[in-house]
MARDOGU-745333 format. One line per field, with one value per atom (N, C-alpha, C): residue in one letter; x, y, z; residue number from 1. Coordinates in steps of 0.001 Angstrom, whole numbers, plus 500000, padded with zeros to 6 digits. Each point is the difference from the previous one (the first is absolute). Example, Ala and Ser with C-alpha at 12.3 -4.5 7.8 and 13.67 -1.06 7.14 Angstrom:
2
rest	a,a,a,s,s,s
east	513190,499110,500900,499650,500820,499230
north	494310,501190,501200,501050,501190,501090
up	507800,500000,500000,499280,500060,500730
nr	1,1,1,2,2,2
// end
This chain:
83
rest	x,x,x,x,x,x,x,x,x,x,x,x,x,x,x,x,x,x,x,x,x,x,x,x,x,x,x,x,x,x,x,x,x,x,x,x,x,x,x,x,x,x,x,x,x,x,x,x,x,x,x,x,x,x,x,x,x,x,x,x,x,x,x,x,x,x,x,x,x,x,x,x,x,x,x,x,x,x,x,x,x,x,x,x,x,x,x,x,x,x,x,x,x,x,x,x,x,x,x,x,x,x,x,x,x,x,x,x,x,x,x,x,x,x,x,x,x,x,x,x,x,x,x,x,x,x,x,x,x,x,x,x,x,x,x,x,x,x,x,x,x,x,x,x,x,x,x,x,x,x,x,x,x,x,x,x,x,x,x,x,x,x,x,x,x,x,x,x,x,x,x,x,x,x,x,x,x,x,x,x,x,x,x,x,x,x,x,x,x,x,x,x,x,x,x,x,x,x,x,x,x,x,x,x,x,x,x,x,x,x,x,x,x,x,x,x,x,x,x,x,x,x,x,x,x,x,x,x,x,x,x,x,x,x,x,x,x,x,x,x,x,x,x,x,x,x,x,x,x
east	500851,499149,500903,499965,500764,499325,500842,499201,499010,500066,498598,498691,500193,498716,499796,500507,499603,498959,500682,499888,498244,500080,498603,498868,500420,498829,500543,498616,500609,499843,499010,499868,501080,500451,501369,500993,500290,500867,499678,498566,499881,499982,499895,499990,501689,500765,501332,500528,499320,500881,499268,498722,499326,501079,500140,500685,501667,500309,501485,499704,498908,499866,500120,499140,499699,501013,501194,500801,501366,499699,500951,499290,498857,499696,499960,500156,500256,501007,501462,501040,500210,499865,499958,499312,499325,499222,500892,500584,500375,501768,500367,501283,499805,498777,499601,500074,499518,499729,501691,500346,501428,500814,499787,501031,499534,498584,499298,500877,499821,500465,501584,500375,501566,500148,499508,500079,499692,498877,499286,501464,500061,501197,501503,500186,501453,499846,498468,500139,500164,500189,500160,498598,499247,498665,500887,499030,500308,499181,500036,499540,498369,499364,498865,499286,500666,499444,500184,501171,500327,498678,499797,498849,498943,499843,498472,499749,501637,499819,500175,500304,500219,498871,498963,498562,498954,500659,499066,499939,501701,500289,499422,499699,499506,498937,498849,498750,498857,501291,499636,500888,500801,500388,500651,499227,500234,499990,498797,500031,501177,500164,501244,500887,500832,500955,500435,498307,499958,500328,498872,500420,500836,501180,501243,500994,500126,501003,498742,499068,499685,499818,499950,499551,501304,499596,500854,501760,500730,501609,500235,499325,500146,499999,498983,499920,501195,500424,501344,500927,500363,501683,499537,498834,499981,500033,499500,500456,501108,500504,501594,500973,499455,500382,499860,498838,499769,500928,500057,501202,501283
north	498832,501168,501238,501172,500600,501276,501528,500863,500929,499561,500459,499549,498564,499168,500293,500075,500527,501346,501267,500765,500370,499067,500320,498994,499036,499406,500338,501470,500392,498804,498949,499097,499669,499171,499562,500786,500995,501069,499825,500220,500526,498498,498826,498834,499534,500857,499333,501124,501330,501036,500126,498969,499753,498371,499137,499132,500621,500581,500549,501094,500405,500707,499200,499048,498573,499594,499640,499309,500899,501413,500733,500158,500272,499788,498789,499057,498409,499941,500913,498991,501735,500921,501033,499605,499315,499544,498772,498918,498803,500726,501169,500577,500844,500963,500528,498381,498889,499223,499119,500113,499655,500520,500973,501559,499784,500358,499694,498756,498984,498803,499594,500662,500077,501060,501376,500956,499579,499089,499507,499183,499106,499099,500491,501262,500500,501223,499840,501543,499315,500910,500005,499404,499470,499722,498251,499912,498854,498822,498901,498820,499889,500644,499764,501272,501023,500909,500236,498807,499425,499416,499420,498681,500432,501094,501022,500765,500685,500868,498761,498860,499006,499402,499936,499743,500523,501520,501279,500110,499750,500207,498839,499171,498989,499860,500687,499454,501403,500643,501501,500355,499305,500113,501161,501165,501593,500847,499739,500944,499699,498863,499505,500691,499660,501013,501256,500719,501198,500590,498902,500479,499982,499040,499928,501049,500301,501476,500961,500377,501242,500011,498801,499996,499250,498805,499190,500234,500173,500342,500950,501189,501300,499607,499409,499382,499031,499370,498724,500456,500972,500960,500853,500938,500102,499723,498872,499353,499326,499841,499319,501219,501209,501201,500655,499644,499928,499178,498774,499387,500504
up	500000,500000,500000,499231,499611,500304,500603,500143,499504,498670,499101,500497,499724,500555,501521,500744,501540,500140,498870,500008,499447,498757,499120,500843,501501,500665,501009,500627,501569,501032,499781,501238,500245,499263,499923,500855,499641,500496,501233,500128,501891,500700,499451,500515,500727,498918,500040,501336,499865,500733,501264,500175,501590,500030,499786,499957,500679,499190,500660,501041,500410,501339,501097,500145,500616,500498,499062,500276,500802,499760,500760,501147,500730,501291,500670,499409,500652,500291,499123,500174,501231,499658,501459,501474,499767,500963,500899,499025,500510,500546,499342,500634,500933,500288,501055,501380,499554,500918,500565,499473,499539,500761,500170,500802,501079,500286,501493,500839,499375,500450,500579,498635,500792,501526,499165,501253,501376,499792,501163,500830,499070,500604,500540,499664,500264,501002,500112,501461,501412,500252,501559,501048,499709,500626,500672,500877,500970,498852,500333,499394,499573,501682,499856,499051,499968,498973,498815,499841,498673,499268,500540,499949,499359,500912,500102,498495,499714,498726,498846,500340,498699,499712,500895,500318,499351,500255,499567,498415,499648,498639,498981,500607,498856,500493,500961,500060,499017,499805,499143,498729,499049,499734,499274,499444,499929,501278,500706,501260,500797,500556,500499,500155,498963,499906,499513,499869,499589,501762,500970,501362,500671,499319,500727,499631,498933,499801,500523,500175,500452,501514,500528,501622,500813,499242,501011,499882,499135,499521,501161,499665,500454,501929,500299,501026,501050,498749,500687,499946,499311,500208,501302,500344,500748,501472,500087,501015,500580,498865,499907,500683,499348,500331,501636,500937,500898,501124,499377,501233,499991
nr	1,1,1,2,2,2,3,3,3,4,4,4,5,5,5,6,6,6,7,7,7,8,8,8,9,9,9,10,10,10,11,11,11,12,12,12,13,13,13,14,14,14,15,15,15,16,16,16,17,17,17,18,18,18,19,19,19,20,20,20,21,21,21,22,22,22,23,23,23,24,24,24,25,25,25,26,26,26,27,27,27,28,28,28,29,29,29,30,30,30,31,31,31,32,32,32,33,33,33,34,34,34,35,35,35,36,36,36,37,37,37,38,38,38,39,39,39,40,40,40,41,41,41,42,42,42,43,43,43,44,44,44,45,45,45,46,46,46,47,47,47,48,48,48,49,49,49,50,50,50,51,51,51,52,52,52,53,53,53,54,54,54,55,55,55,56,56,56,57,57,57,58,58,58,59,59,59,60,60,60,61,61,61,62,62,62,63,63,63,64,64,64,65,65,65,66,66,66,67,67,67,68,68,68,69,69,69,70,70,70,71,71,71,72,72,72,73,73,73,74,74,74,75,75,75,76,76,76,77,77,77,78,78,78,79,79,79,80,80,80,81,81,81,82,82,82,83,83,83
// end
């Protein structure tokens, strides 16, 4: 399929360019989840709050670790910071 023919059938076009939207928020999504996970694993949090955010992160898989860099990160350096 060649870019003429794309061009002269818009479905097509918008089929292929919702298709490659799709697939860039999946694979953002599965590296947003990705990051969470490690981050989770290399902070400073004790075992059991390990548990909790690894819990959180896969029983939500976007919110998760949308909540762990905005709440919880900010949170475990701080405390680390405290002792």
């Amino acid at each position: 399929m060649d870019l003429g023919t794309l061009l002269r059938n818009p479905e097509q076009l918008f089929a292929l360019g919702s298709l490659g939207l799709l697939a860039l928020v999946i694979v953002g999504a599965m590296a947003l989840f990705i990051c969470a996970l490690v981050s989770i694993l290399c902070s400073p949090l004790g075992f059991g709050m390990t548990i909790v955010w690894i819990g959180i992160t896969f029983a939500a898989p976007f919110l998760g670790p949308v909540a762990w860099f905005l709440i919880g990160r900010g949170d475990a350096y701080r405390r680390r910071e405290a002792y």
